[in-house]
Backbone as CSV, one residue per row, in Angstrom:
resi,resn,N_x,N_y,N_z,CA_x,CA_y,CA_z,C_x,C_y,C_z
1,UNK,219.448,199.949,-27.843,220.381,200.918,-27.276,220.466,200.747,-25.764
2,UNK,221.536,200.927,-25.637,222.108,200.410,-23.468,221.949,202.229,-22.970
3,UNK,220.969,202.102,-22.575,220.792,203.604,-21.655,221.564,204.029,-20.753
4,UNK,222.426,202.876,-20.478,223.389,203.609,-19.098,222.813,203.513,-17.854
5,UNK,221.738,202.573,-17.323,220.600,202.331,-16.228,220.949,201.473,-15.423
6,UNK,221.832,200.687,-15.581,221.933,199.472,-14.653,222.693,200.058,-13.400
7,UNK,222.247,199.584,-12.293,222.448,200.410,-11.098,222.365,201.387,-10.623
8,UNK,221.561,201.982,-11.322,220.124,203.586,-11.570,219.326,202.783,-10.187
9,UNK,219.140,203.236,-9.326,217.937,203.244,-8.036,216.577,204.598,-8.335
10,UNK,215.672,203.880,-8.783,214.465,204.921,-9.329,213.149,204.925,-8.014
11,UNK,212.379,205.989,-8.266,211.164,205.842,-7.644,210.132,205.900,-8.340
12,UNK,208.972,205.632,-8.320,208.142,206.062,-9.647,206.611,206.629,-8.644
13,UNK,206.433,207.376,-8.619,205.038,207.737,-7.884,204.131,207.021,-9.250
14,UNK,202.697,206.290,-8.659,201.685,206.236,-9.554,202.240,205.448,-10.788
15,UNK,203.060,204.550,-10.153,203.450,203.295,-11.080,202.919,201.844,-11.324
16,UNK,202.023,201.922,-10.375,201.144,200.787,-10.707,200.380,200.294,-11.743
17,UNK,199.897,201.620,-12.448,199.352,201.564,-13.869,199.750,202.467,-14.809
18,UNK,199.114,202.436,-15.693,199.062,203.496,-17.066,200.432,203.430,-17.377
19,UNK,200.666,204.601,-17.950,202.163,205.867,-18.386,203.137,205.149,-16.868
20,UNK,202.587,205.250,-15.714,203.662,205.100,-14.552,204.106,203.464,-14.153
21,UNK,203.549,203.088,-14.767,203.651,201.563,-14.890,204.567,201.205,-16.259
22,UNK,204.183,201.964,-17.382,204.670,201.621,-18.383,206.749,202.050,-18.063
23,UNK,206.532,203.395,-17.442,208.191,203.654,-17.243,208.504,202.840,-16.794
24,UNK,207.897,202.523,-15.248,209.041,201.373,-14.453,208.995,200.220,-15.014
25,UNK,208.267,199.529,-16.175,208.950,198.823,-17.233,209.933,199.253,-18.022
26,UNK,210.118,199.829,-18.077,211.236,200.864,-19.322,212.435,200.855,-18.480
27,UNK,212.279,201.660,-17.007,213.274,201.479,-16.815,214.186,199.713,-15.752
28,UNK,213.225,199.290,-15.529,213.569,197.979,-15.280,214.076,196.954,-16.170
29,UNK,213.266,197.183,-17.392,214.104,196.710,-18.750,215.759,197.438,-18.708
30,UNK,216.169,198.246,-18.798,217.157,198.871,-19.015,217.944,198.527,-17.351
31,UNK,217.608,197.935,-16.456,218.854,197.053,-15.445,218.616,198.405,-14.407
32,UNK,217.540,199.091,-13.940,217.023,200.062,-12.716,216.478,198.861,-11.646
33,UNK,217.046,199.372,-10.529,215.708,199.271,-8.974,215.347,199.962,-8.830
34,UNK,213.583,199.392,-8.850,212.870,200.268,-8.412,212.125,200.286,-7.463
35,UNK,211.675,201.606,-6.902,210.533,201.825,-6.025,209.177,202.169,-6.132
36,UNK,208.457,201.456,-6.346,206.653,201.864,-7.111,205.861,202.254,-5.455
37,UNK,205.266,203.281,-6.102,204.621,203.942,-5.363,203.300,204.508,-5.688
38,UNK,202.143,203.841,-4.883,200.469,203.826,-5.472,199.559,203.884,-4.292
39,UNK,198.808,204.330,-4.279,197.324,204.265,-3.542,196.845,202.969,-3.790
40,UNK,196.635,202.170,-4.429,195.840,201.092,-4.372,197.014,199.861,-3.942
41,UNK,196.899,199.103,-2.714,197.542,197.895,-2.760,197.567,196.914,-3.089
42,UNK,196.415,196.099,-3.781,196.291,195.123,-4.479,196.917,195.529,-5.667
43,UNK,196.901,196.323,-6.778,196.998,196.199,-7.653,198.770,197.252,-7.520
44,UNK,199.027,197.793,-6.475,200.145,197.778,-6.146,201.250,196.552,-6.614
45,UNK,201.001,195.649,-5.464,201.125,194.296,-5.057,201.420,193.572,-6.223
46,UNK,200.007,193.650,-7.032,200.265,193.295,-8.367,201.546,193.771,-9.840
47,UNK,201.687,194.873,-9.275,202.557,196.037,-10.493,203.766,195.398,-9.848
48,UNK,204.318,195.146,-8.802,205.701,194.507,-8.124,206.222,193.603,-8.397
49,UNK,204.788,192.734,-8.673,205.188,190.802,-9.028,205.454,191.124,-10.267
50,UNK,205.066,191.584,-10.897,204.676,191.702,-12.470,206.478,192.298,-12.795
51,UNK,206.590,193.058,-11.848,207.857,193.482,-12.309,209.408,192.776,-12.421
52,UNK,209.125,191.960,-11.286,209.714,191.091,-10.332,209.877,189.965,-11.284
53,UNK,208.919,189.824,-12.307,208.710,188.448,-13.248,209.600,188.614,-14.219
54,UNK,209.638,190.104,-14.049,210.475,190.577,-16.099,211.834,190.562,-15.434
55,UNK,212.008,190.311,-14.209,213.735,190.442,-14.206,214.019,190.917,-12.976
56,UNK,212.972,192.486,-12.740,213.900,193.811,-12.508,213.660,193.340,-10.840
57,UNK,214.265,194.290,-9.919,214.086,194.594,-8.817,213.248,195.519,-8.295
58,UNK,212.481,195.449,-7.595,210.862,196.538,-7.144,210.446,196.253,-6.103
59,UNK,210.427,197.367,-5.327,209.739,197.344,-4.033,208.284,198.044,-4.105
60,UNK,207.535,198.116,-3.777,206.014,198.693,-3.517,206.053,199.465,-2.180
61,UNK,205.862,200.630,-2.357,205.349,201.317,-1.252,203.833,201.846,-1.083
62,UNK,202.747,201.867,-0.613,201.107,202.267,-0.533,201.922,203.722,0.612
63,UNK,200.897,204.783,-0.668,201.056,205.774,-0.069,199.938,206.936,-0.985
64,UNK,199.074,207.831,-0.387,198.542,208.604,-0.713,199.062,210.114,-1.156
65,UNK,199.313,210.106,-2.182,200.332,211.514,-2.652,199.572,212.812,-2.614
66,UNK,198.211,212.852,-2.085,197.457,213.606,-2.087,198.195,214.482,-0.409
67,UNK,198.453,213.430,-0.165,199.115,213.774,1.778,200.735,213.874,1.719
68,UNK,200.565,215.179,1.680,202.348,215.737,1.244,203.174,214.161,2.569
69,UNK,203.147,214.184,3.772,204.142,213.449,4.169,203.686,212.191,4.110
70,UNK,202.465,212.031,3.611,203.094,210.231,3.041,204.177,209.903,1.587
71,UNK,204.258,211.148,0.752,204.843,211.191,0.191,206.250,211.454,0.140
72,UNK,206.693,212.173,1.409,207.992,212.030,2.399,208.599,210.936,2.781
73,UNK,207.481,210.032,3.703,207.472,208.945,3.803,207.799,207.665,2.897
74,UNK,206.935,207.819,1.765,207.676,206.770,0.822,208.757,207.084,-0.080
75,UNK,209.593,207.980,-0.055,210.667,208.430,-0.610,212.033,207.858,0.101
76,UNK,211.813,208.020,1.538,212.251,207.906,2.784,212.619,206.006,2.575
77,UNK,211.473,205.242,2.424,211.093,203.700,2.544,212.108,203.381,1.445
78,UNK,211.615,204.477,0.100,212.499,203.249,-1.040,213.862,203.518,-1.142
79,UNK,214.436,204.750,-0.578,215.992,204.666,-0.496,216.347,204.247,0.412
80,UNK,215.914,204.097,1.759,216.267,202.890,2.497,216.280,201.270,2.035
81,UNK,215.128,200.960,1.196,215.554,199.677,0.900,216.171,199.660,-0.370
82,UNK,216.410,200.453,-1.264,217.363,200.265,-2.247,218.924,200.576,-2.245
83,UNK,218.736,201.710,-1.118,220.389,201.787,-0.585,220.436,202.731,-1.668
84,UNK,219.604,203.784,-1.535,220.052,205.256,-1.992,218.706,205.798,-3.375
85,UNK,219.076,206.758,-3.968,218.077,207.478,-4.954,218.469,207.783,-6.324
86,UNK,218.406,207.616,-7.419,219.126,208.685,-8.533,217.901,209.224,-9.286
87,UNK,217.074,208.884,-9.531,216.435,208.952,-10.716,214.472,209.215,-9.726
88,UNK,213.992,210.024,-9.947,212.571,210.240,-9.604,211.298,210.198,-10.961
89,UNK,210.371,210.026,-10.699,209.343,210.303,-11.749,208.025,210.008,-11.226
90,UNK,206.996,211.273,-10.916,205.746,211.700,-10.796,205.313,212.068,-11.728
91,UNK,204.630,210.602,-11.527,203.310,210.177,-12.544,201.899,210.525,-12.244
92,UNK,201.604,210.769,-10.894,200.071,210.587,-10.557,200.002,211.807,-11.076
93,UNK,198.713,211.555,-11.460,197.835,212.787,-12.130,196.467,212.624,-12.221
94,UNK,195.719,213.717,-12.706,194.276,213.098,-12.593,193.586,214.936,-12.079
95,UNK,192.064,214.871,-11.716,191.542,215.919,-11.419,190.235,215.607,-10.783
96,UNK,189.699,216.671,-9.679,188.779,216.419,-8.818,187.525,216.782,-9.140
97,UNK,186.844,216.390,-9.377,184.976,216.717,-9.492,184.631,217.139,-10.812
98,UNK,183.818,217.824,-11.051,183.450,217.954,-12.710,184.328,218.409,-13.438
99,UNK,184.463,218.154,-14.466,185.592,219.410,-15.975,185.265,220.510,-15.759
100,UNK,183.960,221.146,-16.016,183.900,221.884,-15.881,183.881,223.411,-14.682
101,UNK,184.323,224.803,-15.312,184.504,225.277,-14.184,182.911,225.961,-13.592
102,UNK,182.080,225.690,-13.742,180.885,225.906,-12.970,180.207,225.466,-12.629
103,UNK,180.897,224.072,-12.293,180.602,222.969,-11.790,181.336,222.412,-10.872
104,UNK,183.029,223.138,-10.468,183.689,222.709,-9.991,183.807,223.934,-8.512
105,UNK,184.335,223.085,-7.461,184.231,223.968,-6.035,186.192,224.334,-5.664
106,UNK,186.098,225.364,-4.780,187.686,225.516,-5.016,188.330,224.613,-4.114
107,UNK,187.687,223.755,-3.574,188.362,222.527,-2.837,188.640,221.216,-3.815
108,UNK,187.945,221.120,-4.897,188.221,220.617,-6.180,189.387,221.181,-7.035
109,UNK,189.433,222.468,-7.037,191.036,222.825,-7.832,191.957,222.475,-6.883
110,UNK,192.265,222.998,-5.517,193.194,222.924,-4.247,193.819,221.237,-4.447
111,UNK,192.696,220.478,-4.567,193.047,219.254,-4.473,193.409,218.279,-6.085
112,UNK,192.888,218.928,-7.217,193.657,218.390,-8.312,195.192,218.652,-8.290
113,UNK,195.298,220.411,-7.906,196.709,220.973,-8.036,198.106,220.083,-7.214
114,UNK,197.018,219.593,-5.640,197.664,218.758,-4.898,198.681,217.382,-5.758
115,UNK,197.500,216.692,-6.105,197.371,215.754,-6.926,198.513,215.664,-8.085
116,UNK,198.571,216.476,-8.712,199.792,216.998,-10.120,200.896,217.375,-9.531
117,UNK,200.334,219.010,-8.805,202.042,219.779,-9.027,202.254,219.561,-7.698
118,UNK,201.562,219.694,-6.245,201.884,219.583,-4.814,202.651,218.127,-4.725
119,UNK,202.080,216.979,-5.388,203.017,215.744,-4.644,204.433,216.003,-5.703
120,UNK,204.048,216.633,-7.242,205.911,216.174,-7.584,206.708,217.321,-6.588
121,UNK,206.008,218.194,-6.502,207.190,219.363,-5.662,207.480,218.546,-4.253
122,UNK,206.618,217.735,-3.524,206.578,217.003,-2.653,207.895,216.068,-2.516
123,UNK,207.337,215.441,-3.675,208.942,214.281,-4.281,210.148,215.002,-4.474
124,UNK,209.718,216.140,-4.977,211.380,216.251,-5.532,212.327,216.884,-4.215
125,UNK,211.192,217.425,-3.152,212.200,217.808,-1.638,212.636,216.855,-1.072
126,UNK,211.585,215.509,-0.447,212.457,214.457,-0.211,213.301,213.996,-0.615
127,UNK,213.677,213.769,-1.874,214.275,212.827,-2.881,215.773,213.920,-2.660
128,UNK,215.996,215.363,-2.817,216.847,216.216,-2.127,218.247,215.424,-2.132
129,UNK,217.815,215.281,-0.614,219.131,214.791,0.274,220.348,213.314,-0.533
130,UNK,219.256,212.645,-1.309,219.704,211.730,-1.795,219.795,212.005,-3.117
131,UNK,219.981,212.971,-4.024,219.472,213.553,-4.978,221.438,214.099,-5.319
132,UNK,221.073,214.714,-4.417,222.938,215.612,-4.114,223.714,214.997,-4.314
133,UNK,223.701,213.369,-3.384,224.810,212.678,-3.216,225.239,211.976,-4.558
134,UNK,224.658,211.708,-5.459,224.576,211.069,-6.838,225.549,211.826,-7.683
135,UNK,225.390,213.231,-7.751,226.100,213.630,-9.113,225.237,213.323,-10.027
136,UNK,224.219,212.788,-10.335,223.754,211.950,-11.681,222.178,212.141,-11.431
137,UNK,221.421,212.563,-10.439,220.349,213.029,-10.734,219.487,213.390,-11.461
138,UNK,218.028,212.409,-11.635,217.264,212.944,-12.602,215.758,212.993,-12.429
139,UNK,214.833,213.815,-12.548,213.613,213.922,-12.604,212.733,214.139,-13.527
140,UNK,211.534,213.642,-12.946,210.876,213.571,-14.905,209.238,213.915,-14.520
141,UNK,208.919,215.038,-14.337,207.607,215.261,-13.963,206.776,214.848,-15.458
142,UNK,205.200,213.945,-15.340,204.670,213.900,-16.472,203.720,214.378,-16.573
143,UNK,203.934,215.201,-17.312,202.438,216.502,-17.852,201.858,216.110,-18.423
144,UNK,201.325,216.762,-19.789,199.932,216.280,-20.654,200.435,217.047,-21.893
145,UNK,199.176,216.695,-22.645,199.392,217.472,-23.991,198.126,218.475,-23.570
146,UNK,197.682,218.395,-22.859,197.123,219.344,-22.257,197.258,220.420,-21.413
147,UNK,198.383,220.188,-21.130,199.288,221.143,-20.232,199.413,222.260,-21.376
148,UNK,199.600,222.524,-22.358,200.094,223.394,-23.617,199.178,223.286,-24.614
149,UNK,198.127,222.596,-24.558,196.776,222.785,-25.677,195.867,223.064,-24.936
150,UNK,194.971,223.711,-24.896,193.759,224.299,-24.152,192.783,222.803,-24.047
151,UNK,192.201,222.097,-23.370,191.298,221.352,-23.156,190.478,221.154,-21.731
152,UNK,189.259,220.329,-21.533,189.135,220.237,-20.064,189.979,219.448,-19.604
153,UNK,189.838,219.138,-18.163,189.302,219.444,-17.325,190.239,221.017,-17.575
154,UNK,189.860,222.290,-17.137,190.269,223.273,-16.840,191.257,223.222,-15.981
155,UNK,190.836,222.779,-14.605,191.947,222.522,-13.283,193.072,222.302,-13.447
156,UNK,192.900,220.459,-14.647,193.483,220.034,-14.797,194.706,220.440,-15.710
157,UNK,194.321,221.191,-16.813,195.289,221.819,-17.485,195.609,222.989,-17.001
158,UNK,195.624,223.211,-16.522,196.422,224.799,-15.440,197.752,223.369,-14.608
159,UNK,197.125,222.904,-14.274,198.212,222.354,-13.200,199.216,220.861,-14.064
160,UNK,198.372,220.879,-15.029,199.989,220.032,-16.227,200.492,221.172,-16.471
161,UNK,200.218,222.527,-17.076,200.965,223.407,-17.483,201.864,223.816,-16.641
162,UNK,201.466,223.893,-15.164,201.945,224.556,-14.314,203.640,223.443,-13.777
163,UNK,203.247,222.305,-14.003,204.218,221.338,-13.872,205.503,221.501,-15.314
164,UNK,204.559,221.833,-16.579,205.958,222.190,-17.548,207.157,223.374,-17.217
165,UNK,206.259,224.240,-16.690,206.850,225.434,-16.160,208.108,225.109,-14.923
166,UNK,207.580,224.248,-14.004,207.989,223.947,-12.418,209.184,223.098,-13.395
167,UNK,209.544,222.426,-14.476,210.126,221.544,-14.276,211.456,222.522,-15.094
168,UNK,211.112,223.123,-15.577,212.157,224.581,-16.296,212.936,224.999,-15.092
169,UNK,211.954,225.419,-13.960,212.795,226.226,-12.730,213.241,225.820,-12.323
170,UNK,213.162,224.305,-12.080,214.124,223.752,-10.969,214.866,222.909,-11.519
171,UNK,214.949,223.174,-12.973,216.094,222.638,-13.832,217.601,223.647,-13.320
172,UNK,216.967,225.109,-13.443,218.002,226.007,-12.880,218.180,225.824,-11.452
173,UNK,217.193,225.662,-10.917,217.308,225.713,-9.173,218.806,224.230,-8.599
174,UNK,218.757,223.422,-9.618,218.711,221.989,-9.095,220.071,221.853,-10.049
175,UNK,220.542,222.416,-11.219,221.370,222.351,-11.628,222.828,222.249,-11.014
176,UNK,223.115,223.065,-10.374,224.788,223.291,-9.396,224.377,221.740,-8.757
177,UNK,223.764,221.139,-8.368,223.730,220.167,-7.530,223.886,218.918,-8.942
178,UNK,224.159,218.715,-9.976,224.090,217.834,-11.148,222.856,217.297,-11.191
179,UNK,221.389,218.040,-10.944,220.463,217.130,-11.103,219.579,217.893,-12.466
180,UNK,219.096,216.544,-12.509,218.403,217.372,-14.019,217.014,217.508,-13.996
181,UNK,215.930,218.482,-14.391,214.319,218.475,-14.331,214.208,218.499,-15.367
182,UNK,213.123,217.295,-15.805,212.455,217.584,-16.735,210.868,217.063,-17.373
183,UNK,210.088,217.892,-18.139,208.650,217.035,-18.320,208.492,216.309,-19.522
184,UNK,207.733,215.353,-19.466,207.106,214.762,-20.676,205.836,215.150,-20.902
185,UNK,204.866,215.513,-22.213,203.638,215.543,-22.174,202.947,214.603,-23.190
186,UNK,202.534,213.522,-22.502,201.903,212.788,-23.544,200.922,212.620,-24.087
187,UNK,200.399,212.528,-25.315,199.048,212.546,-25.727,198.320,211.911,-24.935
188,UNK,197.144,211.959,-26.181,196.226,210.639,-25.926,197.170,209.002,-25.999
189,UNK,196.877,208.361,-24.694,197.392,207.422,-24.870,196.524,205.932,-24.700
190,UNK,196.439,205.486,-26.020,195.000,204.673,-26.172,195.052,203.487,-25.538
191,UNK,196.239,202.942,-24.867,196.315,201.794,-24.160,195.803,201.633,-22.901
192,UNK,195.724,203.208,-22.352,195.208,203.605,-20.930,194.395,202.807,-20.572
193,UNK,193.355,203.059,-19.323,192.256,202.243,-19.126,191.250,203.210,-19.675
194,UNK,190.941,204.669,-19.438,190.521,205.915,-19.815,190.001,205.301,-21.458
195,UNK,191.176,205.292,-22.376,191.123,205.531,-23.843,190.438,203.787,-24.143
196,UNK,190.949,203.070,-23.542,190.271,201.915,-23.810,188.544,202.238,-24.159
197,UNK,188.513,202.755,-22.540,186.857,202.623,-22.472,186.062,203.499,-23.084
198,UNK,186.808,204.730,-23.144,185.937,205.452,-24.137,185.641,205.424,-25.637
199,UNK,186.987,204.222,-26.144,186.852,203.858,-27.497,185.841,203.120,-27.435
200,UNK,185.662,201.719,-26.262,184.144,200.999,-26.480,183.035,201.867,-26.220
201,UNK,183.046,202.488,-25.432,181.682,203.045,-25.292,181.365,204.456,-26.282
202,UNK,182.400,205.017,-26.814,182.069,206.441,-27.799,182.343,205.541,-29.323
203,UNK,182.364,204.842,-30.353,183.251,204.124,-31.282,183.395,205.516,-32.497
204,UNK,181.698,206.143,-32.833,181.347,207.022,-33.317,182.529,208.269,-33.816
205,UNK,182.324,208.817,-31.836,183.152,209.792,-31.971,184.715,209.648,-31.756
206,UNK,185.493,208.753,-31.515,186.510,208.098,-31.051,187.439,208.265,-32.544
207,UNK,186.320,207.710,-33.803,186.545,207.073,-35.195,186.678,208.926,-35.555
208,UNK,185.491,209.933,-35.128,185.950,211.400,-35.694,187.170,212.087,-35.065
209,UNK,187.595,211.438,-33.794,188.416,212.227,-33.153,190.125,211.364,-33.269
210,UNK,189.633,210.312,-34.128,191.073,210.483,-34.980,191.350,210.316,-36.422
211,UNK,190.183,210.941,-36.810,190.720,211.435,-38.388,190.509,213.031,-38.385
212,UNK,190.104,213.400,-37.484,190.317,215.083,-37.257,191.591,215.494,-36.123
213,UNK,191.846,215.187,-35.742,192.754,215.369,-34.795,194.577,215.057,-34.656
214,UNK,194.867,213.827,-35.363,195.725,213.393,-35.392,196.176,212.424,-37.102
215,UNK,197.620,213.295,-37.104,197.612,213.060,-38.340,198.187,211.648,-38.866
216,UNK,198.475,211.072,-37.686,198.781,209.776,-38.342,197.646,208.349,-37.849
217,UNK,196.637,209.023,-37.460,195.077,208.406,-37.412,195.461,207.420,-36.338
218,UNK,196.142,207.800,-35.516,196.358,206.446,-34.474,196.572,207.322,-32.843
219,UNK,196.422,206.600,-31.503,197.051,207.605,-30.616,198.123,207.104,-30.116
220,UNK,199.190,207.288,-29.707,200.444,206.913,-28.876,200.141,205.859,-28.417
221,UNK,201.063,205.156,-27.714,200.940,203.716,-26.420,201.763,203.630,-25.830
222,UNK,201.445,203.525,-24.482,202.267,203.533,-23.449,203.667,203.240,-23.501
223,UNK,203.722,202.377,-24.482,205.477,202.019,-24.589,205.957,202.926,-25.275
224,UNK,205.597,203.747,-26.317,205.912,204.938,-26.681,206.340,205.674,-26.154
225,UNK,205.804,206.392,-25.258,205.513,207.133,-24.083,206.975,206.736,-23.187
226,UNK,206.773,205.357,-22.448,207.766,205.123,-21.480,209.069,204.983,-22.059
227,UNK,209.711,204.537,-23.706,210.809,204.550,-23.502,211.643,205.536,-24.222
228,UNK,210.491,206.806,-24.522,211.088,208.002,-24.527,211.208,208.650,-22.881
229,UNK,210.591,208.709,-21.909,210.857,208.540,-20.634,212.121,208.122,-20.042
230,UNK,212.223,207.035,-20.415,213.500,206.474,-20.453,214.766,207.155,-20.953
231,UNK,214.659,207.073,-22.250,215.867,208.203,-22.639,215.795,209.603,-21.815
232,UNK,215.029,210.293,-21.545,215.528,211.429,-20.837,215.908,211.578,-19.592
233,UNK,215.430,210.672,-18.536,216.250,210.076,-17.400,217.414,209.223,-17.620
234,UNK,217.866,209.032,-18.802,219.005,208.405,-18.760,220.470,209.104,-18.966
235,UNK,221.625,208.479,-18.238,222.933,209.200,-19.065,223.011,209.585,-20.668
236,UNK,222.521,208.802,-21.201,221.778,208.853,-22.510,221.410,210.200,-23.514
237,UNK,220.509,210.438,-22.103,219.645,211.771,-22.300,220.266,213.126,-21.629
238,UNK,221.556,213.212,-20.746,222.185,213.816,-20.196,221.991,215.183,-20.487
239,UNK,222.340,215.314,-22.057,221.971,216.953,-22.313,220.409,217.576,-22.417
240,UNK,219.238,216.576,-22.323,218.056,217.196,-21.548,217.506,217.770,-20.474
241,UNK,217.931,219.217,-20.470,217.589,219.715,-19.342,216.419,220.754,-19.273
242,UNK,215.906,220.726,-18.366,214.519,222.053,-18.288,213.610,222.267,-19.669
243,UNK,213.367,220.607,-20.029,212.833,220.827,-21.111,211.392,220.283,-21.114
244,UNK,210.652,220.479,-21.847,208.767,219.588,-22.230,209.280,218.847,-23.639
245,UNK,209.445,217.605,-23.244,208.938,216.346,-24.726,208.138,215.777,-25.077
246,UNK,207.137,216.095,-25.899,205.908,216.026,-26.102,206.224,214.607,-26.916
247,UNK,205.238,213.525,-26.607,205.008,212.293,-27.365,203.774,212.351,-27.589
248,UNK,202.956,212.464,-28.797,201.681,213.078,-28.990,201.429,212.510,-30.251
249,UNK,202.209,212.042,-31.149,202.307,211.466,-32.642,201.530,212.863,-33.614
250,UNK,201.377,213.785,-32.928,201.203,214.953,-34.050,199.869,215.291,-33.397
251,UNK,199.266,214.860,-31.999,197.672,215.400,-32.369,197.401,216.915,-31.521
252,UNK,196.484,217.246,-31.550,196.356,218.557,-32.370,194.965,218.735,-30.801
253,UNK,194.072,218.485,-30.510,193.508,218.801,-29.892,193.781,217.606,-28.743
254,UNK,193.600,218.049,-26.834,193.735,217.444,-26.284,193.078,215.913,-26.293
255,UNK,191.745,216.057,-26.473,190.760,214.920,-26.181,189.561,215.019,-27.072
256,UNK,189.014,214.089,-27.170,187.439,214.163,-28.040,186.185,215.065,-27.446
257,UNK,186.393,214.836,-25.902,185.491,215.995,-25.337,185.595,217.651,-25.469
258,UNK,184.878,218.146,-25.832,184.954,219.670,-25.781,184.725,220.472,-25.249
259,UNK,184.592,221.741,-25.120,184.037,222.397,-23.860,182.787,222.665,-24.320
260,UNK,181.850,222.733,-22.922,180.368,223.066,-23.818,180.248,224.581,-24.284
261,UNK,178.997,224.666,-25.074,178.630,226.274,-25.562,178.282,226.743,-24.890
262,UNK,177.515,226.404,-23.087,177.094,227.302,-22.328,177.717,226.905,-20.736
263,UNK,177.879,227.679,-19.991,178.468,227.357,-18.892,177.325,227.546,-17.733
């Protein structure tokens, strides 16, 4: 299916790997320039060539999304070198110091929340100005299946949830301007580096936590994931608005870890 992408100018925060790597394949397959945007520059560097090989067009920007105006900043970089914006998607995610909450300090929540919901709200002000001029605007904050199933990290699921919510409001907020918000929440996604390693190192519980958990005994994969991504940033996907699309293949609890019995 032709998504309607070719000459789509994208950004991807936290595209160097995982889920954010997997879109800006998705949408580079489908005829997008893009702008990847990561903390790590080698493997930055690396996510560019790699992209660069399959066809598409990609620039790399190194930028810490934890620091609202470097995240200004590289918004700023990739519509300057792509010659404009349509399409956004904040990917970084992640959480600070232990799962648990009595273990965790409130400079540890301040800074997961940063991390999730502070850099996409971050992105989606820069991205603004160039956002308007399109008519065709689209955003794609990516949550969790944890955002809407209770699991640890605690932090962490307050602030995917808090991103399903954010992406509802400023579906209305952002609407009169033709832009569209919306989240994905994806399972377990076993291709990760995360699910890799905990399948070698847990096999035990890995083997209970998918014949209890998920009903089609398998977890998602990134390409799953990205080219449903795809469709909802696309003309394609046009009538998706202010919505959560869960790609989860049916499972049922966030993760194999649980919360403990005593805090």
């Amino acid at each position: 299916m032709d998504l309607g992408l070719k000459g789509y100018k994208a950004i991807v925060t936290g595209g160097s790997a995982g889920i954010g790597f997997g879109i800006a394949q998705a949408l580079v397959r489908e005829g997008a320039a893009l702008g990847v945007c990561a903390r790590d520059e080698p493997r930055l560097a690396e996510s560019v060539e790699r992209l660069r090989k399959e066809g598409g067009t990609a620039v790399g920007v190194r930028a810490d999304v934890g620091q609202p105006g470097e995240v200004q900043s590289a918004v700023d970089r990739v519509a300057k070198e792509l010659g404009g914006l349509d399409l956004v998607v904040a990917a970084v995610g992640g959480h600070e110091g232990e799962p648990w909450i009595a273990k965790t300090t409130s400079d540890d929540w301040a800074k997961t929340f940063q991390l999730n919901v502070g850099h996409s709200v971050d992105a989606t002000r820069a991205a603004l100005p160039y956002l308007r001029d399109t008519g065709r605007g689209s955003i794609l904050f990516v949550s969790s299946i944890t955002g809407w199933r209770p699991g640890p990290a605690s932090s962490y699921a307050a602030a995917k949830s808090a991103l399903i919510h954010l992406a509802a409001t400023f579906a209305q907020e952002l609407g009169p301007y033709r832009i569209r918000v919306n989240a994905i929440s994806p399972g377990s996604t076993g291709d990760t580096e995360g699910w890799i390693e905990y399948r070698r190192n847990h096999p035990e519980r890995f083997s209970k936590f998918l014949n209890e958990e998920l009903p089609l005994q398998r977890l998602v994969t990134v390409r799953e994931v990205s080219d449903i991504a795809a469709l909802i940033l696309s003309p394609r996907g046009s009538g998706i608005n202010g919505a959560n699309i869960t790609v989860d293949a049916g499972q049922y609890r966030p993760h194999a870890i649980r919360f403990p019995s005593e805090v």
